[in-house]
mmCIF file of the N, C-alpha and C atoms, coordinates in Angstrom:
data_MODEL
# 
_entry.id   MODEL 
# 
loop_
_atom_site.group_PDB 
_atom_site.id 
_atom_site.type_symbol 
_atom_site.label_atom_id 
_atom_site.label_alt_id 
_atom_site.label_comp_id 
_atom_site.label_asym_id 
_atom_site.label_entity_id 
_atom_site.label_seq_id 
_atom_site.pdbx_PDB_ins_code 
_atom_site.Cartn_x 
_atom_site.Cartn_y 
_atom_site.Cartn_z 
_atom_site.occupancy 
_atom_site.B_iso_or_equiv 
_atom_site.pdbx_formal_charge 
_atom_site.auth_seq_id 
_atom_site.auth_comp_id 
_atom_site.auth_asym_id 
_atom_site.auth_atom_id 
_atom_site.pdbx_PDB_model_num 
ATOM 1   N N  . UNK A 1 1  ? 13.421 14.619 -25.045 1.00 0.00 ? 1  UNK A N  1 
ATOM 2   C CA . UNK A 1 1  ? 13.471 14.892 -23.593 1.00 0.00 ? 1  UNK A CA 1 
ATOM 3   C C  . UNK A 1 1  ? 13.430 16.401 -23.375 1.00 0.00 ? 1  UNK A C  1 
ATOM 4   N N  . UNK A 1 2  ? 12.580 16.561 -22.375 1.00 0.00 ? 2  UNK A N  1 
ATOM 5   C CA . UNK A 1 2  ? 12.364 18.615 -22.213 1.00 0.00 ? 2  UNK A CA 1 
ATOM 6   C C  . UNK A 1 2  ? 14.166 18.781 -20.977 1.00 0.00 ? 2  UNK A C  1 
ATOM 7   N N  . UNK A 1 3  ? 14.304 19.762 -22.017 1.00 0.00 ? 3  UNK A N  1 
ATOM 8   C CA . UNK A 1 3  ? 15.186 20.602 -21.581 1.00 0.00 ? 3  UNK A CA 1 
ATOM 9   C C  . UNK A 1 3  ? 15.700 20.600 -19.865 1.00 0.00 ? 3  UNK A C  1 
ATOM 10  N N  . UNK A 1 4  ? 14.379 21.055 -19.130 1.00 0.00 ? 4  UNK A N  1 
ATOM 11  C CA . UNK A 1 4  ? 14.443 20.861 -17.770 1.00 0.00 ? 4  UNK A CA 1 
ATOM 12  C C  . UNK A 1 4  ? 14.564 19.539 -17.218 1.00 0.00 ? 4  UNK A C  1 
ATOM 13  N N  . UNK A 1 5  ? 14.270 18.425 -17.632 1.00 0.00 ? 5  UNK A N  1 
ATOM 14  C CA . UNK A 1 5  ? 14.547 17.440 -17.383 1.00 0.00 ? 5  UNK A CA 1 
ATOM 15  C C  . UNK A 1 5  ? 15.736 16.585 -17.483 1.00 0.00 ? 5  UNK A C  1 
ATOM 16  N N  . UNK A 1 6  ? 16.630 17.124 -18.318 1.00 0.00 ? 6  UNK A N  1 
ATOM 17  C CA . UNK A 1 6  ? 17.768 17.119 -18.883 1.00 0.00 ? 6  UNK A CA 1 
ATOM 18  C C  . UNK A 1 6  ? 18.819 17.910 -17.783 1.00 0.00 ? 6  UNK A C  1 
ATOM 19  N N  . UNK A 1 7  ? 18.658 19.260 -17.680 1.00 0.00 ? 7  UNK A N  1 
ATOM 20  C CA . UNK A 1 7  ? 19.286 19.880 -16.712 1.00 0.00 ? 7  UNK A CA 1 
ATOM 21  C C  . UNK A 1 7  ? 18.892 19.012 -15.371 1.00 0.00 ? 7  UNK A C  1 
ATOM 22  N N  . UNK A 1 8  ? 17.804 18.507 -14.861 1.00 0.00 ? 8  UNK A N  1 
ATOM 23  C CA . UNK A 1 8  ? 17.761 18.154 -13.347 1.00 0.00 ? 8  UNK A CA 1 
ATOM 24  C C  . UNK A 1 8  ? 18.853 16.237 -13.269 1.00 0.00 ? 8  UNK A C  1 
ATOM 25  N N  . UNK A 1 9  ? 19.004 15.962 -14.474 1.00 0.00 ? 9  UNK A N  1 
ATOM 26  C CA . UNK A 1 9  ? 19.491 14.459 -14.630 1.00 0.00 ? 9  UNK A CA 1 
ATOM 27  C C  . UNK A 1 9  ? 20.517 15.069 -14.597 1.00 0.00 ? 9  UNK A C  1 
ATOM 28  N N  . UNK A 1 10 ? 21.167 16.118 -15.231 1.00 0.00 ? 10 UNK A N  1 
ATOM 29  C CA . UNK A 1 10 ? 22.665 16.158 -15.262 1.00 0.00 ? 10 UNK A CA 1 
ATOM 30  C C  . UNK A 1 10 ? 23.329 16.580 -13.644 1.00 0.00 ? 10 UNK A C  1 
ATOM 31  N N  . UNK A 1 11 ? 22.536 17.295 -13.205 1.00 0.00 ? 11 UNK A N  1 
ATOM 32  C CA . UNK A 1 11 ? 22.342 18.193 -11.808 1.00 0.00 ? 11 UNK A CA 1 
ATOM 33  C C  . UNK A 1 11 ? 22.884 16.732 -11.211 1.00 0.00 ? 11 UNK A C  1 
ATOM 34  N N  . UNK A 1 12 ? 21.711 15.870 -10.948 1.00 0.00 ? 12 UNK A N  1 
ATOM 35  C CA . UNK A 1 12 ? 21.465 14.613 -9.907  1.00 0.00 ? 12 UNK A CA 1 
ATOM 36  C C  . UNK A 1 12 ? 22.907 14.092 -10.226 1.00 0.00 ? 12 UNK A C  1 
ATOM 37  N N  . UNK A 1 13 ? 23.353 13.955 -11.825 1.00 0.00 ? 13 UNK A N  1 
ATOM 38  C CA . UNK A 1 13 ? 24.589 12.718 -11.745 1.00 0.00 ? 13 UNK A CA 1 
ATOM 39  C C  . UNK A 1 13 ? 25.413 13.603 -11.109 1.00 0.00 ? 13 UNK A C  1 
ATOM 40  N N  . UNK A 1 14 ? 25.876 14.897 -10.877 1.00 0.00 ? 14 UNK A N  1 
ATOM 41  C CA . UNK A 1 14 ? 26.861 15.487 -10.463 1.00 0.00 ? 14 UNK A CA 1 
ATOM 42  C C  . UNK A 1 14 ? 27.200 15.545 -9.625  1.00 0.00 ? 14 UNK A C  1 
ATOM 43  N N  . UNK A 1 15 ? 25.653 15.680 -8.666  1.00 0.00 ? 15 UNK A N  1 
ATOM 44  C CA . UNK A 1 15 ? 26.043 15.674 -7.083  1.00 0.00 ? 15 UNK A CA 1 
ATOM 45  C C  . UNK A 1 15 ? 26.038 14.248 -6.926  1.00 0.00 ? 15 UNK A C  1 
ATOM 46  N N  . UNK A 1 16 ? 25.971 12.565 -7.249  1.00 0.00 ? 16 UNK A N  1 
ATOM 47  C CA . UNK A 1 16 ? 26.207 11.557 -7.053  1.00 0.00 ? 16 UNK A CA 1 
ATOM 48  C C  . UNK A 1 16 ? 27.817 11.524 -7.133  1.00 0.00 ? 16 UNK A C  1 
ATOM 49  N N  . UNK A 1 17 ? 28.268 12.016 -8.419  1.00 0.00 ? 17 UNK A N  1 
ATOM 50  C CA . UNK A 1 17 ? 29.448 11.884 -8.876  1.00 0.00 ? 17 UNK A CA 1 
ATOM 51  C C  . UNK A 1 17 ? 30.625 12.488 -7.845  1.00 0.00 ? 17 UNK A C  1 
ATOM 52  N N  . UNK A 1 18 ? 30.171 13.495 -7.117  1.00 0.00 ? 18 UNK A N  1 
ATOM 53  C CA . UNK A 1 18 ? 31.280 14.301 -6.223  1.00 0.00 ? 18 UNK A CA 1 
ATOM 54  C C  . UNK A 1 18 ? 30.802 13.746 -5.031  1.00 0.00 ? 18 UNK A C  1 
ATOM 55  N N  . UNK A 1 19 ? 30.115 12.654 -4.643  1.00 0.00 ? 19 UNK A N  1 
ATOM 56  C CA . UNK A 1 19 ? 29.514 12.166 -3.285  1.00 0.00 ? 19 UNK A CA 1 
ATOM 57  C C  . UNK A 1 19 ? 30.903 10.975 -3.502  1.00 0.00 ? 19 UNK A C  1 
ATOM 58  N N  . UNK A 1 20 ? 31.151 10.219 -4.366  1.00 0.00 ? 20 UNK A N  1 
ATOM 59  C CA . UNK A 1 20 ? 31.597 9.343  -4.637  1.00 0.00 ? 20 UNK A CA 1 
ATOM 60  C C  . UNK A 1 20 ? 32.786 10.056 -4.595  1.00 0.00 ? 20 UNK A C  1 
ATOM 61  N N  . UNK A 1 21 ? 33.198 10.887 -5.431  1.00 0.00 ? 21 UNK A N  1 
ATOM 62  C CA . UNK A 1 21 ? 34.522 11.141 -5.493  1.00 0.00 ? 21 UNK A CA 1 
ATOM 63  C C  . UNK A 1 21 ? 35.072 11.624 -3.750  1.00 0.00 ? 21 UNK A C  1 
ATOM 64  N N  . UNK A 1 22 ? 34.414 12.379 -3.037  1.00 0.00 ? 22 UNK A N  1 
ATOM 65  C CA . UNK A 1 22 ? 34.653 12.592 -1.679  1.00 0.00 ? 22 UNK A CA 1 
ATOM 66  C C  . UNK A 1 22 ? 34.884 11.404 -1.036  1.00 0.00 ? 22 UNK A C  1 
ATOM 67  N N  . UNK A 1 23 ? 34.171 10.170 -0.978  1.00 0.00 ? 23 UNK A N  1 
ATOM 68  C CA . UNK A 1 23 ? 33.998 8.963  -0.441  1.00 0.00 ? 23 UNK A CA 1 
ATOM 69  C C  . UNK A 1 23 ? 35.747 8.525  -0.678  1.00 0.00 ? 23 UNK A C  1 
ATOM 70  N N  . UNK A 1 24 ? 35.694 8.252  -1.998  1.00 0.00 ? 24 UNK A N  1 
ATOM 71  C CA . UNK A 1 24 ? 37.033 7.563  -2.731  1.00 0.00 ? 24 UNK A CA 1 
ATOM 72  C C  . UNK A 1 24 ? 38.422 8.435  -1.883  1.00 0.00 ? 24 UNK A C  1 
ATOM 73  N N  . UNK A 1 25 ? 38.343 9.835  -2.173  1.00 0.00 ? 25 UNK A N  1 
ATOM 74  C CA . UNK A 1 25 ? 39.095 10.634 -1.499  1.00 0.00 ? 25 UNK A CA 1 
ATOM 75  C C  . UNK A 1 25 ? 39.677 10.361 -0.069  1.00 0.00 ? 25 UNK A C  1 
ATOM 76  N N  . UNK A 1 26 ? 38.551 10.674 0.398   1.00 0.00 ? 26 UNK A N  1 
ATOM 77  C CA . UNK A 1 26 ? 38.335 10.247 2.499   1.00 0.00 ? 26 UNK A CA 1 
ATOM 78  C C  . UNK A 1 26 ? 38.759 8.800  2.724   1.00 0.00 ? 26 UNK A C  1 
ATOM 79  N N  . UNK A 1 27 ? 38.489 7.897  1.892   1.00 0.00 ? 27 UNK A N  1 
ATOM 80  C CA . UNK A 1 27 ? 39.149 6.377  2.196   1.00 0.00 ? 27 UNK A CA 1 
ATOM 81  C C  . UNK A 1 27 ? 40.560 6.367  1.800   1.00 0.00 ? 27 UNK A C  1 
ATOM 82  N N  . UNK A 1 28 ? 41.073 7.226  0.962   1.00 0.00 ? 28 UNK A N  1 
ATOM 83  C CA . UNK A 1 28 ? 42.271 7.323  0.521   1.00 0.00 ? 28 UNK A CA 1 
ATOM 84  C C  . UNK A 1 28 ? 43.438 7.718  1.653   1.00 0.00 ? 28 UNK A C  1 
ATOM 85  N N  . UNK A 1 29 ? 42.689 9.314  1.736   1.00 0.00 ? 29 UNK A N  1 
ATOM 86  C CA . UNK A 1 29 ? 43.826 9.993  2.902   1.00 0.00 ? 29 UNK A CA 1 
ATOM 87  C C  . UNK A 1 29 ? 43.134 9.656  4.646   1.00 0.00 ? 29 UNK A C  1 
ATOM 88  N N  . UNK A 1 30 ? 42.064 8.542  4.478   1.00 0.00 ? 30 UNK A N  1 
ATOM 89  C CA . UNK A 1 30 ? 42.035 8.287  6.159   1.00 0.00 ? 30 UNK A CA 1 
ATOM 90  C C  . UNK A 1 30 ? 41.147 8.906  6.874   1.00 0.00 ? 30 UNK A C  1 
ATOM 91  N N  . UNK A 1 31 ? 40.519 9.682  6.319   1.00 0.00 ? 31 UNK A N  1 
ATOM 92  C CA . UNK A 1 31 ? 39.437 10.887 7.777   1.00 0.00 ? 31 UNK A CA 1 
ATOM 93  C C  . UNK A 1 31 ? 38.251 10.479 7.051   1.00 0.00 ? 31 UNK A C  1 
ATOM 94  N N  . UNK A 1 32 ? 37.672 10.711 8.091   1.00 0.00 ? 32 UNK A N  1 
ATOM 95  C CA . UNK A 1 32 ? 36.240 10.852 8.296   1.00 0.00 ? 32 UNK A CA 1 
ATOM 96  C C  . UNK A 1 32 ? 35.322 11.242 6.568   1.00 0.00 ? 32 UNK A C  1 
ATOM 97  N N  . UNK A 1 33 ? 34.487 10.253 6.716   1.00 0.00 ? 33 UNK A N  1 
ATOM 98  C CA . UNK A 1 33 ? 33.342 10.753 5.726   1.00 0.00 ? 33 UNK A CA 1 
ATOM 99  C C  . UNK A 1 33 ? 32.769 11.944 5.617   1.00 0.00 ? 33 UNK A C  1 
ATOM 100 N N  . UNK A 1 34 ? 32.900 12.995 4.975   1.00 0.00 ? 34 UNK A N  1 
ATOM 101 C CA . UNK A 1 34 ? 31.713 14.153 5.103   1.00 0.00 ? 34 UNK A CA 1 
ATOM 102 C C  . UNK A 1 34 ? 30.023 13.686 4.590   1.00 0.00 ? 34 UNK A C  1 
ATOM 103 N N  . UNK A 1 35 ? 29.308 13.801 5.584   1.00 0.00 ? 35 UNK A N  1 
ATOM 104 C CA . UNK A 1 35 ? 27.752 13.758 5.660   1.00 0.00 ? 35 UNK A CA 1 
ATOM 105 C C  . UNK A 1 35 ? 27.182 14.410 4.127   1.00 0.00 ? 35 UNK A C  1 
ATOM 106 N N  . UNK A 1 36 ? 26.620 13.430 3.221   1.00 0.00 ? 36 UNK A N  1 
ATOM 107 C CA . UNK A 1 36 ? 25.919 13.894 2.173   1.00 0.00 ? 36 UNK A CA 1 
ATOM 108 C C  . UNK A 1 36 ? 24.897 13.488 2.135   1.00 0.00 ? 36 UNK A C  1 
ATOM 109 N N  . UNK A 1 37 ? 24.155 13.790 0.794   1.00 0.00 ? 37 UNK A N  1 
ATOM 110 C CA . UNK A 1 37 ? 22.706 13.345 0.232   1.00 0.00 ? 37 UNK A CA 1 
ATOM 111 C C  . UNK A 1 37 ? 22.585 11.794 0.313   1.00 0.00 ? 37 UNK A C  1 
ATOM 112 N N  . UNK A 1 38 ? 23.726 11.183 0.265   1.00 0.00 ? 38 UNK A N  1 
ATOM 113 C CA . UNK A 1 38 ? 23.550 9.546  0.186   1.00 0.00 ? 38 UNK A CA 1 
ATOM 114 C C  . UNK A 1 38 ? 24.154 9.177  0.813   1.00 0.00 ? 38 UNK A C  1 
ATOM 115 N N  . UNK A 1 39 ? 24.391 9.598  2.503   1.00 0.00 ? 39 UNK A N  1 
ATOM 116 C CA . UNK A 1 39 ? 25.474 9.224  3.456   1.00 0.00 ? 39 UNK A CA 1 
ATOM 117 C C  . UNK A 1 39 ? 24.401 7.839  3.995   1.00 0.00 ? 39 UNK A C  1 
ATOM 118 N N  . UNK A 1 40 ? 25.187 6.736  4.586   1.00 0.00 ? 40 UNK A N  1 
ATOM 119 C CA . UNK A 1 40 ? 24.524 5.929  5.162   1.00 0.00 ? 40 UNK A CA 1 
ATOM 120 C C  . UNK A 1 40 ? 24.206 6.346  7.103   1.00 0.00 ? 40 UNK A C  1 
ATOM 121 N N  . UNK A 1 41 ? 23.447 5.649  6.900   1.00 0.00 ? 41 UNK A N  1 
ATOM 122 C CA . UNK A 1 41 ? 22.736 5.922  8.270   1.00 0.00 ? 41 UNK A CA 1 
ATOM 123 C C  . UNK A 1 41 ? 23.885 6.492  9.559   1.00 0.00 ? 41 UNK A C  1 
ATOM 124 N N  . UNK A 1 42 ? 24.874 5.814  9.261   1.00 0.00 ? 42 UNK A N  1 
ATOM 125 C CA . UNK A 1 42 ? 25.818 6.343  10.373  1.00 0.00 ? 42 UNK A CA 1 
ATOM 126 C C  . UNK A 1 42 ? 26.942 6.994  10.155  1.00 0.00 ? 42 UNK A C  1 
ATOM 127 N N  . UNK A 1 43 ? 26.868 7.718  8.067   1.00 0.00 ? 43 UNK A N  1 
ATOM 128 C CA . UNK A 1 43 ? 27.543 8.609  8.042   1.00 0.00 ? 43 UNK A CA 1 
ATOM 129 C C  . UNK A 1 43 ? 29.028 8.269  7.699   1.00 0.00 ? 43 UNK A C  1 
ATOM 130 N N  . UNK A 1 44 ? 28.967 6.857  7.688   1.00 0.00 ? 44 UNK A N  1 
ATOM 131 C CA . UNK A 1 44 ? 30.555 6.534  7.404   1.00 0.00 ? 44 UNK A CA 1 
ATOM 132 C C  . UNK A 1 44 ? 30.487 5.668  5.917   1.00 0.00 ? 44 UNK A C  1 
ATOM 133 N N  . UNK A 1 45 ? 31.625 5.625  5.379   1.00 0.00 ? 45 UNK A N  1 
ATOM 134 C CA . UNK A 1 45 ? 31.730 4.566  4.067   1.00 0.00 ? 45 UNK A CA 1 
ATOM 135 C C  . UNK A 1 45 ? 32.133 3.498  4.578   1.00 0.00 ? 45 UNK A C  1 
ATOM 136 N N  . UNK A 1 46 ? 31.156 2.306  3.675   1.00 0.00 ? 46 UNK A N  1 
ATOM 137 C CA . UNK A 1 46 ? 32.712 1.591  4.568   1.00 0.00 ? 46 UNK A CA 1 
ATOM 138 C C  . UNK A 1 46 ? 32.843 0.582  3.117   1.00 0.00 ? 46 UNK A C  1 
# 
């Protein structure tokens, strides 16, 4: 696997990984979703 391709997969899982962890977070303590790369259409988790 080239190098750069490697860096852009690790890139992608990271920002998935802290989309999720924010999600998990925000359902935890109660507020609002913050708007990401994979927010659903209306921005909320549910």
């Amino acid at each position: 696997m080239p190098l750069a391709a490697l860096v852009i997969a690790v890139i992608g899982l990271a920002i998935l990984a802290s989309e999720i962890a924010i999600r998990a977070s925000a359902i935890v303590v109660g507020t609002p979703v913050i708007p990401g790369p994979f927010h659903s259409a209306d921005g909320n988790a549910r």
